[in-house]
MARBAVEX-521704 format. One line per 3 residues: number of its first residue (from 1); for each residue x, y, z of C-alpha. Coordinates in Angstrom, 1 decimal, always signed. Layout:
residues N
NUM = X,Y,Z  ...
END
This chain:
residues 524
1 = +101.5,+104.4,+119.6  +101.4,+100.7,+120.3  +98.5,+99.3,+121.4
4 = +96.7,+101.7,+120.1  +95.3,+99.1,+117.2  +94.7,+95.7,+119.4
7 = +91.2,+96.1,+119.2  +90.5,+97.0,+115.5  +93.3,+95.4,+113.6
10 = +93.2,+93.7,+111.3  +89.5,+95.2,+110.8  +87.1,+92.6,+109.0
13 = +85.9,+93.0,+106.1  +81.9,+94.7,+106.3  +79.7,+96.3,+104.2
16 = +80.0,+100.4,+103.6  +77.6,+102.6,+105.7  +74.1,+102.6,+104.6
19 = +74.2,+99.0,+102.9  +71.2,+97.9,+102.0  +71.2,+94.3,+100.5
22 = +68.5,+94.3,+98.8  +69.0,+97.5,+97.0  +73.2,+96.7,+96.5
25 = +73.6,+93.6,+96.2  +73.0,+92.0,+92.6  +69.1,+91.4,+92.0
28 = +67.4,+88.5,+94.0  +71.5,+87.6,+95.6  +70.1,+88.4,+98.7
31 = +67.5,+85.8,+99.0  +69.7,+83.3,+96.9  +72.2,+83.7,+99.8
34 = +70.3,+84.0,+103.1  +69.1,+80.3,+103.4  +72.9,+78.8,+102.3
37 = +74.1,+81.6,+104.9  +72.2,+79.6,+108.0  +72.9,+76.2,+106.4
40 = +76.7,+76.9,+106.0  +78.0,+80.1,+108.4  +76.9,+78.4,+112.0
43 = +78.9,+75.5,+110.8  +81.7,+77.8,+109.5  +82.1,+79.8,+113.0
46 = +82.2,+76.3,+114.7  +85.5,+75.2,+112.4  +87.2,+78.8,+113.5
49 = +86.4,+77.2,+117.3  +87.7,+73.7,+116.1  +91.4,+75.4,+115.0
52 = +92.0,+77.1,+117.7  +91.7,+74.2,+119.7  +94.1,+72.2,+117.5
55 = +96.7,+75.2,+118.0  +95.9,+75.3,+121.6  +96.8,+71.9,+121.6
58 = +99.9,+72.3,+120.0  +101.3,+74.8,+122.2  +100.4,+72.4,+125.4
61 = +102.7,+69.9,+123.9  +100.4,+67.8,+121.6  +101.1,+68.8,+118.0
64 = +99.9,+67.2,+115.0  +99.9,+63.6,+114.2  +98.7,+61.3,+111.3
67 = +94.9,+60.1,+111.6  +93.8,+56.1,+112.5  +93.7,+54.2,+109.0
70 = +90.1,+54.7,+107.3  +88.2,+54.0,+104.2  +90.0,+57.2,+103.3
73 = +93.4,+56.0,+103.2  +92.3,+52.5,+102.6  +89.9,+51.8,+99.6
76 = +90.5,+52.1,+96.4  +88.6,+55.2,+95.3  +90.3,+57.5,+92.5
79 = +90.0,+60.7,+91.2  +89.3,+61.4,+87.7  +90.6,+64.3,+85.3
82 = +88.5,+66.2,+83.0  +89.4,+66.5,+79.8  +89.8,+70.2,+79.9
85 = +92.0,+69.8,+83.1  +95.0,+67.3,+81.5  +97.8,+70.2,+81.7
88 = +98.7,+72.8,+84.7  +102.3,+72.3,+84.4  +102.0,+76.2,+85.4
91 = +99.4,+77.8,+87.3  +99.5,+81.6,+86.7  +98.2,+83.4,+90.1
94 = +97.4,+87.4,+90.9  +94.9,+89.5,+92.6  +91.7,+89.8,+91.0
97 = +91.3,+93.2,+91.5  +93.7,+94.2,+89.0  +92.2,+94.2,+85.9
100 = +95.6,+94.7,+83.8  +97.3,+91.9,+85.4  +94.1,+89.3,+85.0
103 = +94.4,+89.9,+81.3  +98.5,+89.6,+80.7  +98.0,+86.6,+82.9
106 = +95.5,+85.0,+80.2  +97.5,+85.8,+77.8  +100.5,+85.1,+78.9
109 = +99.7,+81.2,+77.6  +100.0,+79.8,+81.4  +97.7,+76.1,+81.6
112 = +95.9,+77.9,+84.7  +95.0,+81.1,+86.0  +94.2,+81.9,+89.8
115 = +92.5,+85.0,+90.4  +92.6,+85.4,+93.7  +90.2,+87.6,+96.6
118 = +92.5,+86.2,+99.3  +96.3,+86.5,+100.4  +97.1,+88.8,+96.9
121 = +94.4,+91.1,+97.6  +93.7,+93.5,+100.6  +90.5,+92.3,+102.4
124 = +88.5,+95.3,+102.1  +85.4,+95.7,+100.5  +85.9,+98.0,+97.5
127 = +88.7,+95.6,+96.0  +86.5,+92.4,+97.3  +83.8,+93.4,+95.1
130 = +86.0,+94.9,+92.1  +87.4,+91.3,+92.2  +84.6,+89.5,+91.9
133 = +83.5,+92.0,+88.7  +86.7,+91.4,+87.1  +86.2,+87.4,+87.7
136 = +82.6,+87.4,+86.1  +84.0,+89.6,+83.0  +87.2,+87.0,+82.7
139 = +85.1,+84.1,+82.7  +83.2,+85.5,+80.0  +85.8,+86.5,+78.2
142 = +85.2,+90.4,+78.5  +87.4,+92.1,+80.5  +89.8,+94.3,+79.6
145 = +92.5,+97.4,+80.2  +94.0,+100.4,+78.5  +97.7,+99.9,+77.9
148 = +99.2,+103.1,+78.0  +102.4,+102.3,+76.4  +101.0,+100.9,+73.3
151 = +97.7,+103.1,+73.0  +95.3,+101.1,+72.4  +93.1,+98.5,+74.8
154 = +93.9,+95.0,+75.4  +91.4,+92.4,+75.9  +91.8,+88.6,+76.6
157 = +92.8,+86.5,+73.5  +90.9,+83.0,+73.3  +92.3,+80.2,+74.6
160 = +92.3,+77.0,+76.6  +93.4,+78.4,+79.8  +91.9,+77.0,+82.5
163 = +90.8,+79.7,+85.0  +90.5,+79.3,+88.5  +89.1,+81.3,+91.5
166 = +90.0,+81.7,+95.1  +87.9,+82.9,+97.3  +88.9,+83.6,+101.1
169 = +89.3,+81.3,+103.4  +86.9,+79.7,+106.4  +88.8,+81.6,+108.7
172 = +87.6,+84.9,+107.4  +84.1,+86.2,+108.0  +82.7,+89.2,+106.3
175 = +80.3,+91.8,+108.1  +77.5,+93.8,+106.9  +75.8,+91.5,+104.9
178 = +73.0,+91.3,+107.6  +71.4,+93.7,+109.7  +73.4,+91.9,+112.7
181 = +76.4,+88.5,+113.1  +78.8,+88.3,+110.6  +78.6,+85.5,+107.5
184 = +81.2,+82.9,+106.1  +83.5,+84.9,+104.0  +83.9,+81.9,+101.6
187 = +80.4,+81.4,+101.3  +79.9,+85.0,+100.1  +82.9,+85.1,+97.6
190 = +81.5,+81.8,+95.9  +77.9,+82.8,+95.6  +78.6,+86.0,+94.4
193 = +80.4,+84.3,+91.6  +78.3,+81.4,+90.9  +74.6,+83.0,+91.0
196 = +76.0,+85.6,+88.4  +77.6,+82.8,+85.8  +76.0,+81.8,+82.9
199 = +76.9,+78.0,+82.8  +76.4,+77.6,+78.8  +78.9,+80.3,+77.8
202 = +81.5,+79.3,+80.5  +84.6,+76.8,+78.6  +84.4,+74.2,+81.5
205 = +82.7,+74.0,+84.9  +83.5,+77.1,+87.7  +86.6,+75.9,+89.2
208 = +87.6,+77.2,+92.2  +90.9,+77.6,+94.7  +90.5,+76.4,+98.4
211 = +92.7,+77.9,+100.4  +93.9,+77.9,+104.4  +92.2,+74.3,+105.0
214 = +93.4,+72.7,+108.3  +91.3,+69.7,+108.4  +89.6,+67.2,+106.8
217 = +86.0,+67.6,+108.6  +86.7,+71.2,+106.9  +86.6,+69.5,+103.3
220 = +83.2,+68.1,+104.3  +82.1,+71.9,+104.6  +83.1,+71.9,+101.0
223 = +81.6,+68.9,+99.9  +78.2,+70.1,+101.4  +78.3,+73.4,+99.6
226 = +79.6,+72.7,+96.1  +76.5,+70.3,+95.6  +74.3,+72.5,+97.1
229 = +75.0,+75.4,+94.6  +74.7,+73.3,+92.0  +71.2,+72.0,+92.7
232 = +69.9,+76.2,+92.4  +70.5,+75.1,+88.9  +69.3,+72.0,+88.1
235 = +73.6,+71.1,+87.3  +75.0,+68.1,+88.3  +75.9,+67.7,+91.8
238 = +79.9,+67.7,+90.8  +79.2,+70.3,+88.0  +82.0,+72.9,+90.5
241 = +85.4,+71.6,+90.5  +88.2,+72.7,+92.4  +91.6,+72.2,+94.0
244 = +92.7,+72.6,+97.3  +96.3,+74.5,+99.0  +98.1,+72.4,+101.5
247 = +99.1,+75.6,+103.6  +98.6,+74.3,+107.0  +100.8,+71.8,+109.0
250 = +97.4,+69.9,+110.6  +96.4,+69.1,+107.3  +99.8,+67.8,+106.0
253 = +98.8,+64.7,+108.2  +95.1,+64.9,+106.9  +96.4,+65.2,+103.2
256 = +94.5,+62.0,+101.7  +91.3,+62.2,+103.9  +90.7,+65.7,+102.9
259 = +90.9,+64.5,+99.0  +88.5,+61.2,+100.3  +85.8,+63.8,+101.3
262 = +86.2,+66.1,+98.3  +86.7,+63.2,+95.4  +83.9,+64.3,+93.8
265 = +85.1,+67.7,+93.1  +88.9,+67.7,+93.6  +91.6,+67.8,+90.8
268 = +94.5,+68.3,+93.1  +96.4,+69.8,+95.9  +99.2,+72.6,+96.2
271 = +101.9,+73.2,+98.2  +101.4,+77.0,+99.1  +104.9,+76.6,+101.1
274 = +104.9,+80.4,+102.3  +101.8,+79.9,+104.3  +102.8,+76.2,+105.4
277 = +106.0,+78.1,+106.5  +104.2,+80.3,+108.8  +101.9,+78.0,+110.0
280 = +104.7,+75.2,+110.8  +106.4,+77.8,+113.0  +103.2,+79.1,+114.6
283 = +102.3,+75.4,+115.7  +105.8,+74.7,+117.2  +106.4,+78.0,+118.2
286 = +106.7,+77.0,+122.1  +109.4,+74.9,+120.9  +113.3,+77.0,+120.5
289 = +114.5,+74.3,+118.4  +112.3,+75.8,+115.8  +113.8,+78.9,+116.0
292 = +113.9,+79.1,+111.9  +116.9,+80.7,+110.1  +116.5,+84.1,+108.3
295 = +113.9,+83.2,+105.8  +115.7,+83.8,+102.4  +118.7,+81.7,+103.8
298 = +116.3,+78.8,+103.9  +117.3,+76.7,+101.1  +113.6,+75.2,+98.7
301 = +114.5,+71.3,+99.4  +115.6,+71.6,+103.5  +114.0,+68.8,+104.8
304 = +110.4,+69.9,+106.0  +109.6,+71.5,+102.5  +110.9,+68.5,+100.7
307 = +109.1,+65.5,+102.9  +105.9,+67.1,+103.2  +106.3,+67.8,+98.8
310 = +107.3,+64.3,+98.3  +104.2,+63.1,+100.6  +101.8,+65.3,+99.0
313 = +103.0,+63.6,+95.4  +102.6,+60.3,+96.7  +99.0,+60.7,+97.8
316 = +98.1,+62.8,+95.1  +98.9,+60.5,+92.0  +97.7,+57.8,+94.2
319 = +94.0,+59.2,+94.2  +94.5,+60.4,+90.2  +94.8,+63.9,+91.6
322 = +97.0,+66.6,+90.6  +100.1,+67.7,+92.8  +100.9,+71.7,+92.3
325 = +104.7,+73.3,+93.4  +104.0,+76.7,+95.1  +105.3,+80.1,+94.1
328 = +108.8,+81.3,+93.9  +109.1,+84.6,+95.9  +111.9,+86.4,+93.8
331 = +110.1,+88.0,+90.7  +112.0,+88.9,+87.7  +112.4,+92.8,+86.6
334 = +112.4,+94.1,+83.3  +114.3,+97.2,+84.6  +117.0,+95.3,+86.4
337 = +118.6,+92.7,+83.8  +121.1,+91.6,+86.8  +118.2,+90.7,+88.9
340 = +116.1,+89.3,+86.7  +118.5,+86.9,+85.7  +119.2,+85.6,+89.0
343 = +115.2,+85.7,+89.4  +115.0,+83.2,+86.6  +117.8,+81.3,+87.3
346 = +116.3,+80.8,+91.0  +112.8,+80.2,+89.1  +114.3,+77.1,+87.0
349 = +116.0,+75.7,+89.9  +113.1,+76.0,+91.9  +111.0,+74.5,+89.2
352 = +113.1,+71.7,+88.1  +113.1,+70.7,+92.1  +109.4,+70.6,+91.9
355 = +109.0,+68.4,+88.5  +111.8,+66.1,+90.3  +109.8,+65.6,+92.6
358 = +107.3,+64.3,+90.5  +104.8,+67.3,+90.6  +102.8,+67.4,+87.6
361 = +103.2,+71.7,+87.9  +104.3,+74.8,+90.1  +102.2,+79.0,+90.2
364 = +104.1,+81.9,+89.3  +103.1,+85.2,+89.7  +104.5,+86.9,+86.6
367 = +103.8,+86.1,+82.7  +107.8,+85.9,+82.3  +107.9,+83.2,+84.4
370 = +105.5,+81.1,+81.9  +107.8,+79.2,+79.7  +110.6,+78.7,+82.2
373 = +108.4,+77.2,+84.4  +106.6,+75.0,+82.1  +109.6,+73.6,+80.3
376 = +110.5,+72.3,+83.1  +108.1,+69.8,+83.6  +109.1,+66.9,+81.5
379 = +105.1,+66.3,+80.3  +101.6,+67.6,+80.6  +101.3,+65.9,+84.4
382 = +103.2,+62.6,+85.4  +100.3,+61.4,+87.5  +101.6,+57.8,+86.7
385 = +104.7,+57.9,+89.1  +105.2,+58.1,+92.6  +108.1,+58.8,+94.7
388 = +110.0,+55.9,+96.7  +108.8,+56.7,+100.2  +110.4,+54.4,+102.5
391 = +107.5,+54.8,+105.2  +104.0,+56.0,+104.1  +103.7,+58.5,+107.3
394 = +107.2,+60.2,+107.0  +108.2,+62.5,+110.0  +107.2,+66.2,+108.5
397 = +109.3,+68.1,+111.6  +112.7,+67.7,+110.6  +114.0,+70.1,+112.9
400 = +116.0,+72.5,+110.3  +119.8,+72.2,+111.1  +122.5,+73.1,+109.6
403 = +120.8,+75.1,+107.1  +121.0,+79.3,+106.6  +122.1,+81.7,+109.2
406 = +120.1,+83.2,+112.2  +121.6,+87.2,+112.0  +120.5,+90.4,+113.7
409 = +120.5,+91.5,+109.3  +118.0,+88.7,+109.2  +116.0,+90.7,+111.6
412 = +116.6,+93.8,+110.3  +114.9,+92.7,+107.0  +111.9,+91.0,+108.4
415 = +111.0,+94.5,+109.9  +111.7,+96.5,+107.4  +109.7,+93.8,+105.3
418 = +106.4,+93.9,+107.6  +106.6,+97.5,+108.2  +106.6,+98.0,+104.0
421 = +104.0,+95.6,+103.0  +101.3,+96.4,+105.8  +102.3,+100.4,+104.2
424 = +101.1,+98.4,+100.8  +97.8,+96.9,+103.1  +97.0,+100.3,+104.2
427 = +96.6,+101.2,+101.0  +95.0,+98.3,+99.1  +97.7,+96.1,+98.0
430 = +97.4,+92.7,+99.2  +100.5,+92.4,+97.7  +103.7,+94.2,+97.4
433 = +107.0,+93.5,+94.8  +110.0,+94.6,+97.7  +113.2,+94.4,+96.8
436 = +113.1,+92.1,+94.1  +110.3,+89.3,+96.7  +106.8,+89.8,+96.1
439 = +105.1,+89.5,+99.4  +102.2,+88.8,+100.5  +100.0,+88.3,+103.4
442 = +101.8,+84.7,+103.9  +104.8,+86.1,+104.1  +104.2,+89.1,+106.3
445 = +102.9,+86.2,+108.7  +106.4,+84.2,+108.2  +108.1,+87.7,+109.1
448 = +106.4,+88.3,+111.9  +106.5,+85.1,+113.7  +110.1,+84.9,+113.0
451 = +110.8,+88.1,+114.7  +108.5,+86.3,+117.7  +109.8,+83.6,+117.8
454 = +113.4,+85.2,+118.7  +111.6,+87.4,+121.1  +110.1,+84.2,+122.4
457 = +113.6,+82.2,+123.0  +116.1,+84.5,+124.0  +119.4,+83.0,+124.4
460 = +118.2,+79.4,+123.8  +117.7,+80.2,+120.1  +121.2,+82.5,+119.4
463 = +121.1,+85.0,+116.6  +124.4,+86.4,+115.8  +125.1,+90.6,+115.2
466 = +127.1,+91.8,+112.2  +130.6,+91.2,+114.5  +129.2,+87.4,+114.7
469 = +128.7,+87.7,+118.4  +125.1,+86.2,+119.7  +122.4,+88.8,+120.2
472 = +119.5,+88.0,+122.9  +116.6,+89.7,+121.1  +114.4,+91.3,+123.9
475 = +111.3,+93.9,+123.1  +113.4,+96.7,+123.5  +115.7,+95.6,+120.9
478 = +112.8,+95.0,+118.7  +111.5,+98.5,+119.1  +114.4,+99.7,+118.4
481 = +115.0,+98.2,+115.5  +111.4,+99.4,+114.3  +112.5,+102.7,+114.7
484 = +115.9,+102.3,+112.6  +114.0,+101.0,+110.2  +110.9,+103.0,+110.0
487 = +113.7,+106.0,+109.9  +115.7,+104.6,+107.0  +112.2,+104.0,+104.9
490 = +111.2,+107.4,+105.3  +114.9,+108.6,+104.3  +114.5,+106.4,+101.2
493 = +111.0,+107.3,+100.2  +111.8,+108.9,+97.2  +113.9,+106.1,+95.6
496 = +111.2,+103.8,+96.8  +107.8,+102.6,+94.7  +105.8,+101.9,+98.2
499 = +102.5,+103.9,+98.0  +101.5,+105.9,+100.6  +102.4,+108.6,+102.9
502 = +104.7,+109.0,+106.0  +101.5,+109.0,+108.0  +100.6,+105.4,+106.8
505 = +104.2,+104.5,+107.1  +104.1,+105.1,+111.2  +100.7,+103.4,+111.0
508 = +102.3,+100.6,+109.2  +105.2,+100.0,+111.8  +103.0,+100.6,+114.8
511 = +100.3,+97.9,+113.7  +103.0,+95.6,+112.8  +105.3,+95.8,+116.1
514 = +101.8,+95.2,+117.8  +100.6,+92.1,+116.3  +104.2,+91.0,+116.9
517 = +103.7,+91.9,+120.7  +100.1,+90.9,+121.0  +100.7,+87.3,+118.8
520 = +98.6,+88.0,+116.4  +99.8,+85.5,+113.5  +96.4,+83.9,+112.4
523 = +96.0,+83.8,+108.7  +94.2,+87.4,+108.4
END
């Protein structure tokens, strides 16, 4: 029943019943983590307060703009490269809970690795902390899986792979930690990695994935903590590197202040382009101009994807820094030959866009993807160019014409799509392979603010029917088409892969059509 979740959904991550941190958590963690906890959480909650303001703002008219000039975007500061960190032409990324897929990924021969505990995985508390166990045994070069097919287990092969790990955002706070308020969920992912680390039998320093940034001040959060860490154990005060995801349209106008404040740490930025997506459209969402084409008719180079790329290159190899492609949404198939051809096709293409660009690499999600992607990338980074930008502050809101179609299929497909994958959250999977896209929780979010945003404009924002006649979408049309497809899954169930039941299937589509309803569409 609609409205039946508003409340509870998403739940937050907390703690199982009868916690007891002390007795739970990893000897001594708990008073390792309770002094950073008051440093960095108050400070944490009051970032949360400072984005909503900024989206506030938005929606009143004022959206994001470029800052006043600065040290940050005037000195002469750089950014220098490890020696270990020379080569991430491809950036191999997957949920950290899955033990089988962490070990094809580092040995698939991919530069990187990103095991992730945020948009791949489901935020609950079993998979949180069998992620951060399958992180601690990857870094030490332990973990492993049976493989079934070839009878026999399969560990990870040495190599020079440089292995990354996201933790959750600073949007997400985790519960049941302490006996009452909740703590930085961020904060708790990276100290539960970094107290457990032995430094001497790691290959390089703990590198780590920032995800969902929005700010600059929010990099200084970063810069604070990484040092702080560090001085637990006598390192160095730069001894954790990292790299940061451009994901959200404030901080495509913050891009080079945001490096400024992390310069000691930073390698690089990367264009996660789902979630940019999704947050572009929920900052101009009062706007019907934006009223964005069906996603998978939006073509990789329309204009906002390509100015914002070209920008992030430009500041990047400025500052010495890294600048990473994001992931291509159509995965190949070893079942389907028709489709994985195209997938690789699209893959190259995609790829060869990126490296044109002058990106020095790009993520996949699958070890066939490796060489493709990597051959196209010309050399091991091309830090040394920079693209002809006619004006340093480019306008990064090209309104999207003449590009894909806006159809009532479109629509169609982004329910279907939403109800299937929160089917997949409801039981674990932070990520789902659906008809040939893997999606995840940034593209659930692009799904379901599309679907607003047509509910939003009505008739100023036409979407055309299969007869190629314009369709006003109102909330009972939505409904409807909830139903249909909720109907057709459960018809289908038994060709389909989904997990689950037709119980969590009706879950699925009434928590979906609600957070629709109720505009729920911050990064979860």
């Amino acid at each position: 029943m609609i409205g039946a979740h508003t409340a509870a959904y998403p739940p937050m991550n907390t703690a199982p019943p009868g916690f007891d941190p002390a007795r739970d958590l990893p000897r001594g963690f708990f008073e390792f983590f309770t002094p950073l906890h008051h440093q960095f959480t108050p400070r944490q909650q009051q970032l949360i307060a400072a984005r909503k303001q900024v989206l506030s703002r938005a929606h009143r008219g004022e959206l994001p703009d470029y800052l006043p000039p600065s040290e940050a975007t005037r000195g002469t500061w750089r950014i220098e490269l490890p020696t270990w960190c020379q080569d991430q032409r491809n950036q191999m990324t997957g949920p950290a809970d899955d033990a089988d897929l962490v070990v094809k990924m580092l040995n698939s021969g991919a530069p990187g690795v990103m095991l992730d505990l945020e948009d791949s995985m489901a935020n609950q508390w079993d998979h949180l902390t069998l992620g951060i166990e399958n992180i601690l045994k990857a870094l030490r070069g332990e973990l492993s899986y049976f493989d079934q097919k070839r009878n026999r287990t399969v560990g990870i092969e040495p190599s020079k792979t440089v292995v990354w790990v996201r933790p959750r955002g600073l949007h997400i706070s985790q519960a049941g930690i302490f006996s009452s308020g909740v703590t930085a969920a961020s904060l708790f992912d990276v100290a539960s990695v970094f107290y457990r680390i032995d430094p001497a039998t790691l290959k390089h320093p703990l590198a780590l994935y920032i995800p969902k940034s929005e700010s600059a001040e929010e990099a200084r959060w970063w810069r604070d903590l990484l040092p702080a860490l560090a001085a637990t154990r006598k390192l160095p005060a730069d001894y954790i590197k990292c790299m940061a995801l451009m994901e959200a349209h404030p901080m495509a106008y913050q891009m080079e202040e945001f490096l400024y404040e992390l310069r000691a740490h930073c390698l690089g930025l990367n264009l996660g382009r789902w979630d940019y997506m999704a947050s572009l459209i929920h900052f101009t969402f009062e706007r019907p101009e934006w009223v964005l084409p069906d996603r998978n008719t939006i073509p990789y180079d329309v204009p906002f994807y390509q100015r914002v790329r070209e920008l992030l290159v430009d500041i990047c190899h400025k500052r010495g820094a890294f600048a990473i492609g994001g992931m291509t949404a159509l995965f190949p198939s070893r079942e389907d030959p028709e489709l994985n051809a195209r997938a690789l096709a699209v893959l190259a293409q995609d790829k060869k866009n990126e490296a044109t660009c002058l990106m020095d690499g790009a993520w996949t999600g699958h070890p066939d993807q490796n060489e493709i992607a990597v051959r196209q990338f010309p050399s091991p980074n091309q830090l040394q160019r920079r693209p002809a930008l006619s004006d340093p502050h480019p306008d990064l809101r090209p309104l999207p014409r003449g590009v894909g179609t806006r159809s009532l299929q479109g629509t169609r497909a982004a329910v279907r799509t939403v109800i299937r994958y929160r089917n997949g959250v409801l039981n674990g999977r932070g990520a789902s392979l659906l008809d040939g896209y893997m999606e995840d929780q940034a593209t659930d979010r692009i799904y379901r603010l599309m679907i607003a945003q047509r509910l939003r404009h009505g008739a100023a924002a036409p979407v055309l029917d299969e007869a190629g006649k314009p369709i006003v979408h109102t909330r009972e049309l939505v409904t409807k088409l909830f139903d249909a497809e909720l109907t057709r899954i459960l018809g289908e169930l038994r060709s389909l892969r989904d997990p689950g039941t037709p119980e969590t299937f009706r879950q699925a589509r009434a928590i979906s059509e609600e957070m629709i309803l109720q505009g729920a569409f911050d990064p979860l």
